[in-house]
DSSP file (Angstrom, degrees, kcal/mol; ACC not computed):
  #  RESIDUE AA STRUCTURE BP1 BP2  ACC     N-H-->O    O-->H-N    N-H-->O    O-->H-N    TCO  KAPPA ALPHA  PHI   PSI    X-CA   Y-CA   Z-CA
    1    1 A X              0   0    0      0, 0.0     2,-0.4     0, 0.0    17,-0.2   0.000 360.0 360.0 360.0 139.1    0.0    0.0    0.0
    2    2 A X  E     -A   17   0A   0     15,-1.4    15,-1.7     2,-0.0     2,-1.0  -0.937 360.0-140.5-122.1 153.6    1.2    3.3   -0.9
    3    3 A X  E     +A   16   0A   0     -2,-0.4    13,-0.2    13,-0.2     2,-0.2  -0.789  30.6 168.6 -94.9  97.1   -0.1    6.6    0.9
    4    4 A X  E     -A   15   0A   0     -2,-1.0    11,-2.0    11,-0.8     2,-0.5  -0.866  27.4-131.5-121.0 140.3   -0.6    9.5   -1.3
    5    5 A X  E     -A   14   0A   0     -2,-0.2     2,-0.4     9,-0.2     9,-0.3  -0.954  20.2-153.3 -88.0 111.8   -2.1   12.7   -1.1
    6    6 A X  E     -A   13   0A   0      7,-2.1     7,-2.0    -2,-0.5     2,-0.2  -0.973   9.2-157.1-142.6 124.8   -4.8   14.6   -3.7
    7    7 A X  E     +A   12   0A   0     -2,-0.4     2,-0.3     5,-0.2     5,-0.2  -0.455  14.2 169.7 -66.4 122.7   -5.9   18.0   -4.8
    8    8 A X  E >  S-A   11   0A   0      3,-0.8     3,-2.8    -2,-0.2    -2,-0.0  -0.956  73.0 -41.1-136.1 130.1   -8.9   18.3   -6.2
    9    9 A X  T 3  S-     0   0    0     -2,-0.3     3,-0.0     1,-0.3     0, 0.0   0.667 124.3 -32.3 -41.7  96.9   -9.6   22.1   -6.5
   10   10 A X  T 3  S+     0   0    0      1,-0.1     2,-0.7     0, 0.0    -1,-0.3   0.060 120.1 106.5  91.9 -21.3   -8.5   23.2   -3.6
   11   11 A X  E <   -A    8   0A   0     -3,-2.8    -3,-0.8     2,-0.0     2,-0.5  -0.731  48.3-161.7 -73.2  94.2   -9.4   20.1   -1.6
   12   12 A X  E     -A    7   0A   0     -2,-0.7     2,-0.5    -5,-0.2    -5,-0.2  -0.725  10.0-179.5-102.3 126.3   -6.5   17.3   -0.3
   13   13 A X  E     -A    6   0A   0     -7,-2.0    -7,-2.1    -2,-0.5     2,-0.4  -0.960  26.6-126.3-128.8 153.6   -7.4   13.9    0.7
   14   14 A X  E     -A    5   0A   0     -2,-0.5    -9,-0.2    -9,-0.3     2,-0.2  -0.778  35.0-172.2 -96.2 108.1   -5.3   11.4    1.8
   15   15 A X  E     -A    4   0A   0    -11,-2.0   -11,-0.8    -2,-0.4     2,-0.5  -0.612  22.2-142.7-103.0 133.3   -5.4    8.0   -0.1
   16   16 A X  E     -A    3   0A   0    -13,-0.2     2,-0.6    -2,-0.2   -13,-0.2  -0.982  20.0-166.8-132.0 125.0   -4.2    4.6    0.0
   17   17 A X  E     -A    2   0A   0    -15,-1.7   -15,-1.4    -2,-0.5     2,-0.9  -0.865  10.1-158.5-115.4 115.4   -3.4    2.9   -3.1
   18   18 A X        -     0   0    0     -2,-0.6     2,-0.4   -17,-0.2    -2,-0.0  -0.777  10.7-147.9-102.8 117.9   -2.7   -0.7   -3.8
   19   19 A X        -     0   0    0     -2,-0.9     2,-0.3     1,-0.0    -2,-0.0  -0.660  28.5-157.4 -88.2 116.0   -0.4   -2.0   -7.3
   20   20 A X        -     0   0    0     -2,-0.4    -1,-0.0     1,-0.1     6,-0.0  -0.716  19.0-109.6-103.0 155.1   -2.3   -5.4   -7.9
   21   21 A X        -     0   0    0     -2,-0.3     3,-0.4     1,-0.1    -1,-0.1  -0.241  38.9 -94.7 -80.8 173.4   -0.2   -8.0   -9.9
   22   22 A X  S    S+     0   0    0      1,-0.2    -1,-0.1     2,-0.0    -2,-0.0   0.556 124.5  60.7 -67.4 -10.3   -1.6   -8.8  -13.8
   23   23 A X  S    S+     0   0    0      2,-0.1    -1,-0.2     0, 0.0    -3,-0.0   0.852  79.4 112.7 -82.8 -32.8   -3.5  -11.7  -12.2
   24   24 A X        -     0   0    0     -3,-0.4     2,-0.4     1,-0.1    -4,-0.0   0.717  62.5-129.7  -2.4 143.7   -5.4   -9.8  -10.1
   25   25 A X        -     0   0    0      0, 0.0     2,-0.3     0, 0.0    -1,-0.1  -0.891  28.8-119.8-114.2 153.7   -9.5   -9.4  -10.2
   26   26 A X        -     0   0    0     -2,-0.4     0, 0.0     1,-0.1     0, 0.0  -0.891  27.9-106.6 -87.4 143.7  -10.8   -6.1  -10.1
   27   27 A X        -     0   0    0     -2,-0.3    -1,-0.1     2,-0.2     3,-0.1   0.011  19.4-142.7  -1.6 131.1  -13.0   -5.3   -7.3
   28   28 A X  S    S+     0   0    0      1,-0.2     2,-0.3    -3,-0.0    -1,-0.2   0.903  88.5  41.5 -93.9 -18.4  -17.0   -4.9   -8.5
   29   29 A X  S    S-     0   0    0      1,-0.0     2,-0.4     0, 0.0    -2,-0.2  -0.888  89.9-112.9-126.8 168.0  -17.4   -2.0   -6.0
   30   30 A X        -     0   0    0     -2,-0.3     3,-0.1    -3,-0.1    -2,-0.0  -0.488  34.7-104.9 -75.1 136.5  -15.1    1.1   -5.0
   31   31 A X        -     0   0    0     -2,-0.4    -1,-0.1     1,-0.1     0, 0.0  -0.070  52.8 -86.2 -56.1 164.2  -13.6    1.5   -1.7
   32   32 A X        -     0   0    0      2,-0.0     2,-0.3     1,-0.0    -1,-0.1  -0.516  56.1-168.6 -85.8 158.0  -15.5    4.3    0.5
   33   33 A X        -     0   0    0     -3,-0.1     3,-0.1   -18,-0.0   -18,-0.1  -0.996  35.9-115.2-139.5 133.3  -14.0    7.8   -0.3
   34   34 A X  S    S+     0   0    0     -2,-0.3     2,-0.4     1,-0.2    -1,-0.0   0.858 101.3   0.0 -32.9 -45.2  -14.3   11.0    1.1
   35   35 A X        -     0   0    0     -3,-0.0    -1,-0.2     2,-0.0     2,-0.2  -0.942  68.4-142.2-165.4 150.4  -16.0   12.2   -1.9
   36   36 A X        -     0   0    0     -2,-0.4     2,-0.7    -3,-0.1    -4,-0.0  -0.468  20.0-127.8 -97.1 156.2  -16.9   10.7   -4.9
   37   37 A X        -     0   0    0     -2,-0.2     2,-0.1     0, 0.0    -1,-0.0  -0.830  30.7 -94.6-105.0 146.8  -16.8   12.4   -8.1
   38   38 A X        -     0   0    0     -2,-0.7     2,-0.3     1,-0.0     0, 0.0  -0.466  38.9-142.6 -75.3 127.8  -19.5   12.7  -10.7
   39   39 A X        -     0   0    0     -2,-0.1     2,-0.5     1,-0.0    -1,-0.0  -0.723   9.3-157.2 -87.4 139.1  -19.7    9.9  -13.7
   40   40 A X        -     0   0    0     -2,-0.3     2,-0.1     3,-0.0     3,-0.1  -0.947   9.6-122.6-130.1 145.4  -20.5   10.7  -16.4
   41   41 A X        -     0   0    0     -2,-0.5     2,-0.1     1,-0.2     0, 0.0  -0.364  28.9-107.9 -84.8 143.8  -21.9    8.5  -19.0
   42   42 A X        -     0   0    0     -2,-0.1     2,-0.7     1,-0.1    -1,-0.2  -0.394  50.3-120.6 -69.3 132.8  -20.6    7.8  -22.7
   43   43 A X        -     0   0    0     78,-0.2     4,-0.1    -2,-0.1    -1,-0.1  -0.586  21.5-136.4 -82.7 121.2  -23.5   10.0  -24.6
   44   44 A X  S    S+     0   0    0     -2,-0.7     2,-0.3     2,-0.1    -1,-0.1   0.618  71.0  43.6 -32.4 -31.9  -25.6    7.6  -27.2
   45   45 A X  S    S-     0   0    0     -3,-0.0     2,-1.3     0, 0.0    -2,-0.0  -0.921 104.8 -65.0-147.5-179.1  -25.8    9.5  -29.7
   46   46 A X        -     0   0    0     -2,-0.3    -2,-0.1     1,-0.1    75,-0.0  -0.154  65.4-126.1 -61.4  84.3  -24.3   11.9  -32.1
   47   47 A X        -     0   0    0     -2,-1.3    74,-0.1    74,-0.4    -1,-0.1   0.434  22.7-111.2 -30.3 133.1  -23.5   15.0  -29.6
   48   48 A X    >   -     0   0    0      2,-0.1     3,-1.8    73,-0.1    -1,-0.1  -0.127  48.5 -65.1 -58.6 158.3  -24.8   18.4  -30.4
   49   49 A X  T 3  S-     0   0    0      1,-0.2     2,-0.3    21,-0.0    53,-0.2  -0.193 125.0  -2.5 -31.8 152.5  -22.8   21.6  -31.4
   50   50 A X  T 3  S+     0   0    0     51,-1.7     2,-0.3    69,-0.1    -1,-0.2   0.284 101.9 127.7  53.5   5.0  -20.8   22.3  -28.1
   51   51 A X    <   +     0   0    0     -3,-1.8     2,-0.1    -2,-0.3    50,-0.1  -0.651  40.4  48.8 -91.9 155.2  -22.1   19.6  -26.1
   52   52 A X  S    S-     0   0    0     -2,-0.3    69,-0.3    69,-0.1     2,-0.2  -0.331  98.3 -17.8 112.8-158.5  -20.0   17.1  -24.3
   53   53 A X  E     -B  120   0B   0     67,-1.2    67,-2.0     1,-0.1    -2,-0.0  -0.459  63.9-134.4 -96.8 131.3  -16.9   17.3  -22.0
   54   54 A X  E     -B  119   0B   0     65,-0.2     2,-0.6    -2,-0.2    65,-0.2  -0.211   8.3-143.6 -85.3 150.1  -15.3   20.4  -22.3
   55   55 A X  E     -     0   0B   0     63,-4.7    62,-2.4    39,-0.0     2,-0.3  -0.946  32.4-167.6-100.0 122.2  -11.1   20.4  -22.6
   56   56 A X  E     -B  116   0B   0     -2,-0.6     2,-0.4    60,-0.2    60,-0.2  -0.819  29.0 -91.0-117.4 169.3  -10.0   23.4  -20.7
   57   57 A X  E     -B  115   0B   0     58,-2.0    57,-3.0    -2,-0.3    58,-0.5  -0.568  26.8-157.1 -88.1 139.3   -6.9   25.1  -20.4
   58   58 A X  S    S+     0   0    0     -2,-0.4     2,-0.3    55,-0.2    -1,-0.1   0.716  80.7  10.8 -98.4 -17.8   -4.7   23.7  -17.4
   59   59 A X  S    S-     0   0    0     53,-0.2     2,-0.6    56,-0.1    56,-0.2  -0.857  90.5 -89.9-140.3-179.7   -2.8   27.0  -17.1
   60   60 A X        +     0   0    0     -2,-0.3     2,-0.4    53,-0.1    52,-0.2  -0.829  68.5  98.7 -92.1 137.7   -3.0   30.8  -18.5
   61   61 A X  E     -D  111   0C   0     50,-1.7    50,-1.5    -2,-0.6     2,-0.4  -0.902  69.4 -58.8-176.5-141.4   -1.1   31.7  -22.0
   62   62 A X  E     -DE 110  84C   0     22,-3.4    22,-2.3    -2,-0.4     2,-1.0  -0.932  46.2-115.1-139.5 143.6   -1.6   32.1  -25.6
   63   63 A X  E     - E   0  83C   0     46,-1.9    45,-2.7    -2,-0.4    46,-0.5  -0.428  30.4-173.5 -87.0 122.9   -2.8   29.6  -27.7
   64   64 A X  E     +     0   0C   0     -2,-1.0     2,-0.2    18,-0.9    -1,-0.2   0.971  67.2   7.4 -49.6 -71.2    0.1   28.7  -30.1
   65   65 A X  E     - E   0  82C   0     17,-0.9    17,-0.6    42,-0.1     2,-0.3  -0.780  59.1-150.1-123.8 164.5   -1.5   26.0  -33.0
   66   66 A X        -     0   0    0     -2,-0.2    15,-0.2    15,-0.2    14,-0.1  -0.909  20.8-175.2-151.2  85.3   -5.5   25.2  -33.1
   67   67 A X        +     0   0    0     -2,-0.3     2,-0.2    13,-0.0    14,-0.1   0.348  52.0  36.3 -92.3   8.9   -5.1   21.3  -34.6
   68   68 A X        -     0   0    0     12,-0.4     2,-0.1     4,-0.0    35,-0.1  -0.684  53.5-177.0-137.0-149.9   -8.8   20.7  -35.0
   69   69 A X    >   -     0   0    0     -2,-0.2     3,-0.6    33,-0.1    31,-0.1  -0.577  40.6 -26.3 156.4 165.5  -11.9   21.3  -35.6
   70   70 A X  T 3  S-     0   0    0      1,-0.2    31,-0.2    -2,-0.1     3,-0.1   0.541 115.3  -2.3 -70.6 157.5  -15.6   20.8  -35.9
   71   71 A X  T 3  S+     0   0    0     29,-2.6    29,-0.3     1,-0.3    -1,-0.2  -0.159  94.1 140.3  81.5 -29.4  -16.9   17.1  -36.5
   72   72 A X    <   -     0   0    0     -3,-0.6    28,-3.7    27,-0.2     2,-0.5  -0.035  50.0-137.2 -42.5 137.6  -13.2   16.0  -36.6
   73   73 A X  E     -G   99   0D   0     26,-0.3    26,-0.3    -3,-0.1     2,-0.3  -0.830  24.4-170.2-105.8 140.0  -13.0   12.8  -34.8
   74   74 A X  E     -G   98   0D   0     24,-2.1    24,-1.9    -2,-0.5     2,-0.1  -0.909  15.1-144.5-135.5 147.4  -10.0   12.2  -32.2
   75   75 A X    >   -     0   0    0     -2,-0.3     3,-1.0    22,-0.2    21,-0.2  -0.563  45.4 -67.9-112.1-161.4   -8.7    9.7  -30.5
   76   76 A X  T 3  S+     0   0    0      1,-0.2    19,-0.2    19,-0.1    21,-0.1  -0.464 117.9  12.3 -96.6 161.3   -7.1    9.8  -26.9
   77   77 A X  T 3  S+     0   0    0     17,-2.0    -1,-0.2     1,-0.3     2,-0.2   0.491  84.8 142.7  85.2   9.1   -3.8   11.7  -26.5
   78   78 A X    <   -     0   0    0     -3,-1.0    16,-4.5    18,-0.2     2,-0.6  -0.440  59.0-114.8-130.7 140.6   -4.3   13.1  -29.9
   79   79 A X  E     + F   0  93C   0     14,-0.2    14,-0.2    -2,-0.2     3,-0.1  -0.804  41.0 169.2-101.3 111.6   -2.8   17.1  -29.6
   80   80 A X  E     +     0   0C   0     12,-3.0   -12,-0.4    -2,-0.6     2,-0.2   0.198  61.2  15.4-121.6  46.2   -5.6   19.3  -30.0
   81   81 A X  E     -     0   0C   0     11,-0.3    11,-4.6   -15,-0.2     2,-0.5  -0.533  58.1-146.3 162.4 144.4   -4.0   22.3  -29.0
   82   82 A X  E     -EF  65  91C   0    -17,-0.6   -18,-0.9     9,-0.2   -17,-0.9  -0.694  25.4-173.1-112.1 131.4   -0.7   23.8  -28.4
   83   83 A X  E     -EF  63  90C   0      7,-3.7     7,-1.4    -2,-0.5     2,-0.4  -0.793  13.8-148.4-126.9 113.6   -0.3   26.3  -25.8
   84   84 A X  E     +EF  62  89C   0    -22,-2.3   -22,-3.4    -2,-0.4     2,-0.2  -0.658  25.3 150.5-118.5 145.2    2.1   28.2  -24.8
   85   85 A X  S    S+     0   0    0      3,-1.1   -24,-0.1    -2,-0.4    -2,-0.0  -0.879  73.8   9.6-141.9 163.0    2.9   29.5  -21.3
   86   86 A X  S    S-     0   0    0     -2,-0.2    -1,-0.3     3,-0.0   -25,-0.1   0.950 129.9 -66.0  35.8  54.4    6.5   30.6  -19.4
   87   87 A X  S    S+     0   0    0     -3,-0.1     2,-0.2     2,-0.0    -3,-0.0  -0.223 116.7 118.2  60.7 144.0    8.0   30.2  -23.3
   88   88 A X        -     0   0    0      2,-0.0    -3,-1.1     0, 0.0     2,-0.4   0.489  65.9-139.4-104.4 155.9    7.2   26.4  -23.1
   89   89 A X  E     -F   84   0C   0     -5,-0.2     2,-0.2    -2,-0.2    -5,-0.1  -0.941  22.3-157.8-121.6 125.5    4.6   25.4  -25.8
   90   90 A X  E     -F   83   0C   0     -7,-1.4    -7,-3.7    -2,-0.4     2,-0.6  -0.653   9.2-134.8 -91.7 148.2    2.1   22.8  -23.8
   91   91 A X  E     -F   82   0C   0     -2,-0.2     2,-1.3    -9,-0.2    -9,-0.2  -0.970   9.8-135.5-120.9 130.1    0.1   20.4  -26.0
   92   92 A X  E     -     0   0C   0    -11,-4.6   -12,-3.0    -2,-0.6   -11,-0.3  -0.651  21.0-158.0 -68.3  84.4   -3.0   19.9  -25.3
   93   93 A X  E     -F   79   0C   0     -2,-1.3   -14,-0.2   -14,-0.2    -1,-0.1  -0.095  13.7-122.9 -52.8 121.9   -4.0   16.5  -25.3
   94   94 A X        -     0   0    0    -16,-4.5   -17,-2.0   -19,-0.1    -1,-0.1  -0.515  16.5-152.7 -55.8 137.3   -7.8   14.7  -25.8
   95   95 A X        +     0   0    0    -19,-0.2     2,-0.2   -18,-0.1   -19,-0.1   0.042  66.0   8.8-130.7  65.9   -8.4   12.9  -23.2
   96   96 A X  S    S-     0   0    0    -21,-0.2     2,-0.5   -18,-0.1   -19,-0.2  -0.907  87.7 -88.9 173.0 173.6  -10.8   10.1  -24.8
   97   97 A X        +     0   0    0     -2,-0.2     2,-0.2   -21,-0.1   -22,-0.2  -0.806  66.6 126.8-109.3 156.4  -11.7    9.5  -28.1
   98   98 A X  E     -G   74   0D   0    -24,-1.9   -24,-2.1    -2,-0.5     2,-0.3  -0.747  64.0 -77.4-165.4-155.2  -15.0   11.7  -29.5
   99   99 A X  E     -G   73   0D   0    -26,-0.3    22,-1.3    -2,-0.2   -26,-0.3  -0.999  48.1-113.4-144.0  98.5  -16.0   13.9  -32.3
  100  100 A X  E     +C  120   0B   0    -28,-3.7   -29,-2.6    -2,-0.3    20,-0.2  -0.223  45.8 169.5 -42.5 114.2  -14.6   18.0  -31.9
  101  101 A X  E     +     0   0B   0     18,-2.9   -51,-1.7     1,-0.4     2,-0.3   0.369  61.0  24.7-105.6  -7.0  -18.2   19.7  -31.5
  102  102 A X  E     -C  119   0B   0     17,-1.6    17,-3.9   -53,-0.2    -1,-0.4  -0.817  53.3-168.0-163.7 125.9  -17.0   23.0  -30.5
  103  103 A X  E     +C  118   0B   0     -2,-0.3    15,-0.2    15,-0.2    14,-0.0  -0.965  17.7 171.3 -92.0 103.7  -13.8   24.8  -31.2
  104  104 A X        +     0   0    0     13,-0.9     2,-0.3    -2,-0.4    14,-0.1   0.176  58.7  54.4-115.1  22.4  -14.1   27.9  -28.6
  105  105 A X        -     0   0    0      6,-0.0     2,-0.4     2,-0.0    12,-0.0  -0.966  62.7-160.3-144.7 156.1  -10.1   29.4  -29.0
  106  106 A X    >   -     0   0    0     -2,-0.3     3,-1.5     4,-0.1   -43,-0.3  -0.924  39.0 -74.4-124.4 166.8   -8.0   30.5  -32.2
  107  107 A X  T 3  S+     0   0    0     -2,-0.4   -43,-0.2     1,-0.3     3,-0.1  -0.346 122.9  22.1 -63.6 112.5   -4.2   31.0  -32.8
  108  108 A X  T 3  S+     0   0    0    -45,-2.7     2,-0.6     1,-0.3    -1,-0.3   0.494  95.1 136.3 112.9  11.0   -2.9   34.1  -31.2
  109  109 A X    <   -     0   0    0     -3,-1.5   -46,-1.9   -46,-0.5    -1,-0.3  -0.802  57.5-122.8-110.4 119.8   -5.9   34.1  -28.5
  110  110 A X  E     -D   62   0C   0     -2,-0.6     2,-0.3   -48,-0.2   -48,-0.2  -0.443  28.9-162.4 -20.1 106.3   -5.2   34.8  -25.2
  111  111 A X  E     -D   61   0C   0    -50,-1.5   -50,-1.7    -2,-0.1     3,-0.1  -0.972   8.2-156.9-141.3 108.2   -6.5   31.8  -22.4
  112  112 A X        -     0   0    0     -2,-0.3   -51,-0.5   -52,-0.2     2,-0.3   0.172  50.1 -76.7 -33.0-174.2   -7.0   32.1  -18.4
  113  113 A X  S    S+     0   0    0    -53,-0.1   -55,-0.2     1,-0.1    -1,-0.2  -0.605 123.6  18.6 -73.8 149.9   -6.8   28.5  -16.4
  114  114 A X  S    S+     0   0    0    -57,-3.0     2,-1.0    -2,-0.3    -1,-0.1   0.528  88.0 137.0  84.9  13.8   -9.9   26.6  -16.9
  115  115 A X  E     -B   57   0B   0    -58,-0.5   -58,-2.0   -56,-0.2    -1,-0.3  -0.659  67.6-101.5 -90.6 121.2  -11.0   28.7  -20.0
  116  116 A X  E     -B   56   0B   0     -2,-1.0   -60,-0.2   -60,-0.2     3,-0.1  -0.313  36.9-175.1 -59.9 136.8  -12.3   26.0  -22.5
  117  117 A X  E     -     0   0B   0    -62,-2.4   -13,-0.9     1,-0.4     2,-0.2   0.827  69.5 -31.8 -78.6-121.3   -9.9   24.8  -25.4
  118  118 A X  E     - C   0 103B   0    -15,-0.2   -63,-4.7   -14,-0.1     2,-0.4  -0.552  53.2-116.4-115.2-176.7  -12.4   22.7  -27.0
  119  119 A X  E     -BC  54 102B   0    -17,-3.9   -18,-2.9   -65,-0.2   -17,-1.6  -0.968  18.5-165.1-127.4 121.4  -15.6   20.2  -26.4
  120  120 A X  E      BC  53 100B   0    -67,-2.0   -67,-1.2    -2,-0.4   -20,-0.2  -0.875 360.0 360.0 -91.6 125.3  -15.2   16.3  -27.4
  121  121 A X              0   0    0    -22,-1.3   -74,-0.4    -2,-0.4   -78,-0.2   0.512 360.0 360.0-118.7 360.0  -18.8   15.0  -27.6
């Protein structure tokens, strides 16, 4: 067991994590947690303009390259924007595979933290 701690905005709770061998079974239910986060379900059908899980930006800077864009289909890890902040250019990574339904930044645009990139629906 290893003990680790984690932020979740602005909140740290204290964790115990166990590395199970490749034989292992997974557990059918989750161990109790201080708080649970909300799941959210793969949507059924084809997602609307702007709908579905937003990508946001993880820090503030200016958005370098803009590598998709709508209906484009990604898969995960797939860079759909480059950002750059302190001179390093960040890539923004999908992180699932979906369908671009909303492109909300262009090249040369200014981005707070948390200001949505794009939406994978």
């Amino acid at each position: 067991m290893k003990n680790l701690r984690i932020t979740v905005n602005g909140v740290a709770y204290d964790v115990q994590v166990e590395e199970l061998g490749a034989d292992a079974s997974v557990a059918a239910a989750p161990a109790p947690a201080k708080a649970a986060a909300p799941v959210k379900a793969a949507p059924a059908k084809k997602a609307a303009a702007g709908a579905g899980e937003k990508v946001a930006a993880p820090m503030p800077g200016t958005i370098v390259s803009v590598n998709v864009s709508d209906g484009q289909s990604v898969k995960k890890g797939d860079v759909l924007v480059v950002l750059e902040a302190m001179k390093m250019e960040n890539e923004i990574k999908a992180p699932n595979d979906g369908t671009i339904t909303s492109v909300a930044v262009s090249k040369g645009e200014s981005v707070d933290t948390g200001a949505t990139l794009v939406t994978i629906g």
